[in-house]
C-alpha positions as CSV (number, residue, x, y, z in Angstrom):
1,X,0.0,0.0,0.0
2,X,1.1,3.6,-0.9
3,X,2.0,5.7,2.2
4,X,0.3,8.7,2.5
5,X,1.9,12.3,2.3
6,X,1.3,15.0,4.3
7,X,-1.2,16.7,2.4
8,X,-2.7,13.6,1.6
9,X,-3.2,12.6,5.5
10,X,-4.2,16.1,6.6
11,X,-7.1,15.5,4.2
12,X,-8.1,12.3,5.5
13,X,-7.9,13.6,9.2
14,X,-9.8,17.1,8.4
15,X,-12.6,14.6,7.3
16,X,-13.1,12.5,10.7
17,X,-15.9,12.7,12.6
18,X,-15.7,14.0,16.7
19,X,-15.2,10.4,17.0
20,X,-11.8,10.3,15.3
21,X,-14.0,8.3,12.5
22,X,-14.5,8.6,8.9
23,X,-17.8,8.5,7.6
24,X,-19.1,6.2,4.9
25,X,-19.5,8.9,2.4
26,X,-16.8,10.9,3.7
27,X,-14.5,8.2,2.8
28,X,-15.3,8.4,-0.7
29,X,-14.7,12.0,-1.2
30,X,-11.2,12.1,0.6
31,X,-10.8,8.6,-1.7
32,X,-11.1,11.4,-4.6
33,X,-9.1,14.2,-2.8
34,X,-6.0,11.9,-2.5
35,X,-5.7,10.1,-5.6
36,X,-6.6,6.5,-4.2
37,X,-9.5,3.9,-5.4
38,X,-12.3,4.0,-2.7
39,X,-11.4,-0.1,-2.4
40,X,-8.1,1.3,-1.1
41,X,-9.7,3.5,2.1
42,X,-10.2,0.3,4.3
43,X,-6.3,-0.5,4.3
44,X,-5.8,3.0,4.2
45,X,-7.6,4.0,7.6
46,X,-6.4,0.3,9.2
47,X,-2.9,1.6,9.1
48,X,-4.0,4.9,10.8
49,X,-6.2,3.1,13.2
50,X,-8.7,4.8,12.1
51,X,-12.3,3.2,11.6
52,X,-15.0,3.6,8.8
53,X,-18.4,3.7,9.9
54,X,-22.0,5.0,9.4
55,X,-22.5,2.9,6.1
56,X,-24.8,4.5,4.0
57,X,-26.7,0.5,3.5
58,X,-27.0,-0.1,7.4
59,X,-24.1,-2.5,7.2
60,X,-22.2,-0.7,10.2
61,X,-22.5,2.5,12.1
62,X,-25.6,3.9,13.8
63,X,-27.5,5.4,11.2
64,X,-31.3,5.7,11.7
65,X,-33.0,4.3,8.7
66,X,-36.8,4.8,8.1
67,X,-39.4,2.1,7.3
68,X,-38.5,0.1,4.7
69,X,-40.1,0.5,1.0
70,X,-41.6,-2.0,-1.2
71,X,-41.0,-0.4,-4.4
72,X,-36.9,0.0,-3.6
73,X,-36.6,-3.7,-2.6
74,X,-38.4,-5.0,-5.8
75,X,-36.1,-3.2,-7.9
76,X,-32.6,-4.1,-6.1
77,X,-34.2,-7.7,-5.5
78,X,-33.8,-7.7,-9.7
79,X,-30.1,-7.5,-9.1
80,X,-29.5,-10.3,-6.7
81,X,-26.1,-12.2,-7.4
82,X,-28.0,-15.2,-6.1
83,X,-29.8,-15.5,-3.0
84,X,-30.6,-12.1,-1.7
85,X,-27.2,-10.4,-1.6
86,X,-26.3,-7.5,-3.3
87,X,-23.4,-6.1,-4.2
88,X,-23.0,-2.3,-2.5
89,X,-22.0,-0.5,-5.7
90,X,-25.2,-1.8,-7.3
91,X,-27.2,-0.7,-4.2
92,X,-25.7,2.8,-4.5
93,X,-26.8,3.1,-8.4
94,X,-29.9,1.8,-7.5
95,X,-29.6,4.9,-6.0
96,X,-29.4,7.1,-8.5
97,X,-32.5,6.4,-9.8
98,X,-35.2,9.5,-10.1
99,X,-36.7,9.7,-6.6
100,X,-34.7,7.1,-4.8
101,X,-31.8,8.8,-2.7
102,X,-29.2,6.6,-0.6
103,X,-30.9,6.8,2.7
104,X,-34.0,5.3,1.2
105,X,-32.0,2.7,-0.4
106,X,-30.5,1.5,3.1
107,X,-33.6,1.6,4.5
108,X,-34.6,-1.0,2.9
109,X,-31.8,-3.2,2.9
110,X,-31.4,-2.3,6.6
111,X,-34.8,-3.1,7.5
112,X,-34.9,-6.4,4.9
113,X,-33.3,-9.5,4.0
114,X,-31.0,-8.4,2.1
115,X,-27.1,-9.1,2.6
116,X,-24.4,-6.3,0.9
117,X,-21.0,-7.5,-0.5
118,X,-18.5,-6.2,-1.8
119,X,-18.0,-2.8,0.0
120,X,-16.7,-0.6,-2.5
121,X,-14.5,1.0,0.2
122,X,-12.7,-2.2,0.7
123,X,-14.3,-3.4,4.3
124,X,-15.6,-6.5,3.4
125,X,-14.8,-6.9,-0.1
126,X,-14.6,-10.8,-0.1
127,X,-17.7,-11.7,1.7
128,X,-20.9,-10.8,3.0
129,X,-21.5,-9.3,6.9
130,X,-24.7,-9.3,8.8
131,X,-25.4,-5.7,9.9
132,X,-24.0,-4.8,13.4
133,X,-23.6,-1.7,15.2
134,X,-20.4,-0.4,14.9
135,X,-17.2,-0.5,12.8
């Protein structure tokens, strides 16, 4: 793994939370700001000791999701790898879609049977996880 510069780290550490974690989303963007893939920002912030958390999907953090929506699970249910896991780049286009933003799309995958895999940001790229409370 590429060691991070100065500037680079500054921007990772301007982007934690008043935990001294990095948000889900946040990761992505300082993914951007320093040049590295988003699948990098798991090995990145593990050699920092610095933890991901508030996934955007309900995997980790404490996120409150609402109620979950019919209409949203019927269209990621038509892009189940097999079984009903999903992999969370597909989630997050399925959250592009006109009217459907990303908190609506963890809601129902939060409040479902769905399993995500494949964290884009490297955290569980290999396998599935149940949802859990905290990274």
């Amino acid at each position: 793994m590429k060691k991070l510069d100065k500037i680079q780290t500054d921007l990772l550490l301007t982007n934690l939370d008043e935990d001294g974690k990095l948000s889900c989303l946040k990761a992505f963007k300082v993914a951007r700001l320093i040049g590295m893939k988003p699948k990098d920002m798991d090995q990145v912030t593990k050699s920092m000791n610095i933890k991901i958390t508030n996934c955007e999907l309900g995997v980790f953090g404490k996120l409150k999701f609402s109620e979950l929506d019919d209409n949203i699970y019927d269209k990621l249910s038509r892009n189940f790898a097999h079984e009903k896991k999903i992999d969370c780049e597909v989630a997050f286009y399925t959250a592009r879609d006109k009217g459907v933003s990303l908190r609506k799309v963890g809601s129902a995958i939060n409040n479902s049977d769905i399993k995500i895999t494949h964290c884009q940001l490297g955290c569980f790229y290999d396998e599935e996880f149940e949802k859990y409370d905290d990274a």
